[in-house]
C-alpha positions as CSV (number, residue, x, y, z in Angstrom):
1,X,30.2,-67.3,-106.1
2,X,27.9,-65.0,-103.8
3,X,24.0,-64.9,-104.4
4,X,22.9,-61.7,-104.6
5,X,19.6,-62.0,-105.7
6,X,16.6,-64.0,-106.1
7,X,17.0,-65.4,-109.6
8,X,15.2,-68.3,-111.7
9,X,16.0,-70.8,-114.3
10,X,13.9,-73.5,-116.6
11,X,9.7,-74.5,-117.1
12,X,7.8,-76.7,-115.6
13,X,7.3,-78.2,-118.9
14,X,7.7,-82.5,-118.7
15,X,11.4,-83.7,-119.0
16,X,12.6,-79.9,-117.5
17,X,13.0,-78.5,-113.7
18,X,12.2,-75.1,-112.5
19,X,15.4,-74.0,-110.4
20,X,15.0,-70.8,-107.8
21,X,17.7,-69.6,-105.7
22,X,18.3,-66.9,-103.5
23,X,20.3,-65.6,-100.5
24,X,20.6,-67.8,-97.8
25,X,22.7,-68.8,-94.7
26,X,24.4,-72.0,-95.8
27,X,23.2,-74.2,-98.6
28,X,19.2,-75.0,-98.1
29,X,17.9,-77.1,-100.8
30,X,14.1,-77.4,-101.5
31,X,13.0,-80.7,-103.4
32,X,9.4,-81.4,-105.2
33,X,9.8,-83.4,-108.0
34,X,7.3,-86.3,-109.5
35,X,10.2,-89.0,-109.4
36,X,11.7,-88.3,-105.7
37,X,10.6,-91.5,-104.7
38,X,13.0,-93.3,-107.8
39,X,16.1,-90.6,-108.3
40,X,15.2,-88.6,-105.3
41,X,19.0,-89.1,-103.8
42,X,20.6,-88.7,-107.1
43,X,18.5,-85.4,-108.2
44,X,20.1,-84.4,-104.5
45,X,23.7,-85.3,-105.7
46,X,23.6,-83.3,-108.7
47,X,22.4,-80.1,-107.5
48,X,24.4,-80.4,-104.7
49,X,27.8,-80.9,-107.0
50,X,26.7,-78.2,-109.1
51,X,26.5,-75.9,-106.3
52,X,30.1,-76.9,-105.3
53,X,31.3,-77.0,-108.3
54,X,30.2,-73.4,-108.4
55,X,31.7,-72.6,-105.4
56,X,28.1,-71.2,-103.5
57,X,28.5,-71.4,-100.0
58,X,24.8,-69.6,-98.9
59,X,21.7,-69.7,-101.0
60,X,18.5,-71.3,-100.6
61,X,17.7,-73.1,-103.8
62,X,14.0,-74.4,-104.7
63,X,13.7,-76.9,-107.5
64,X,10.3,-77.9,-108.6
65,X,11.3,-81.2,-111.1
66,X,9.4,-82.6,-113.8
67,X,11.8,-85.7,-115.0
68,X,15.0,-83.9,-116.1
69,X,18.0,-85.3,-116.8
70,X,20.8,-84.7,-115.1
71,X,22.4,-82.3,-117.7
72,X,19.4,-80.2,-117.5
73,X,19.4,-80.0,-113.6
74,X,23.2,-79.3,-113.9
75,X,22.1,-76.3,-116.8
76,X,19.4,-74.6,-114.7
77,X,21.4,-74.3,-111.6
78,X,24.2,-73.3,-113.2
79,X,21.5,-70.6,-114.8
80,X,19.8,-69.7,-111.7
81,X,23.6,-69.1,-110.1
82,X,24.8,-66.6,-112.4
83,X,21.8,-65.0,-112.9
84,X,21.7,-64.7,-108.7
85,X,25.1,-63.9,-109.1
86,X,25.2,-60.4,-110.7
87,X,26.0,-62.0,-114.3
88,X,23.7,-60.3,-117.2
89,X,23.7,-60.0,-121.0
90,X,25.2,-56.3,-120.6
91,X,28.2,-57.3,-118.7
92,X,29.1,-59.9,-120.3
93,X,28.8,-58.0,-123.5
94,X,31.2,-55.6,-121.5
95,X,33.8,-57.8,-121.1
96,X,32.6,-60.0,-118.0
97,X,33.1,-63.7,-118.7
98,X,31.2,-66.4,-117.3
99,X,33.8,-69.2,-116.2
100,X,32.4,-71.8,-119.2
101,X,34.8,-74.8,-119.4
102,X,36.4,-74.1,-115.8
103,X,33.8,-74.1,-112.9
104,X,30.9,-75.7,-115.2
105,X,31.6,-79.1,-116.1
């Protein structure tokens, strides 16, 4: 999936994460969260599988974490993506499907 745009997903409301990705050369991911010292390397997995998953090859993606779980990390990068992506309300209205059950898991 190409990033086109700058794009944003999720609060920085306790137990949520603020994701931000834009265009990039390769995948460079931006950390700040108030539990990298204890899930540090897994909040690192789980972006990073989410971007693969995804199939984004270049974006540089900023997450500003505030003790989400895993299945909100995986939601707000999956949000940021396809709203980086091109992927609005109108198109998908028009017929443009976002791949929900295939590349999001």
């Amino acid at each position: 999936m190409d990033v086109m745009t700058t794009a944003m997903a999720g609060t920085l409301e306790s137990s949520d994460c603020q994701v931000t990705v834009e265009p990039g050369s390769g995948i460079e991911l931006s950390i700040e969260s108030s539990v990298i010292n204890q899930y540090g390397k897994a909040i690192k997995k789980t972006i990073l599988a989410t971007l693969e998953r995804l199939d984004v090859k270049n974006a540089k993606v900023t997450v500003v974490d505030k003790g989400a779980l895993d299945c909100t990390l995986k939601a707000r990068v999956e949000g940021a993506v396809f709203r980086a992506s091109g992927y609005s309300e109108d198109e998908i209205c028009a017929g443009k499907k976002l791949p929900w059950g295939g590349a999001i898991q």
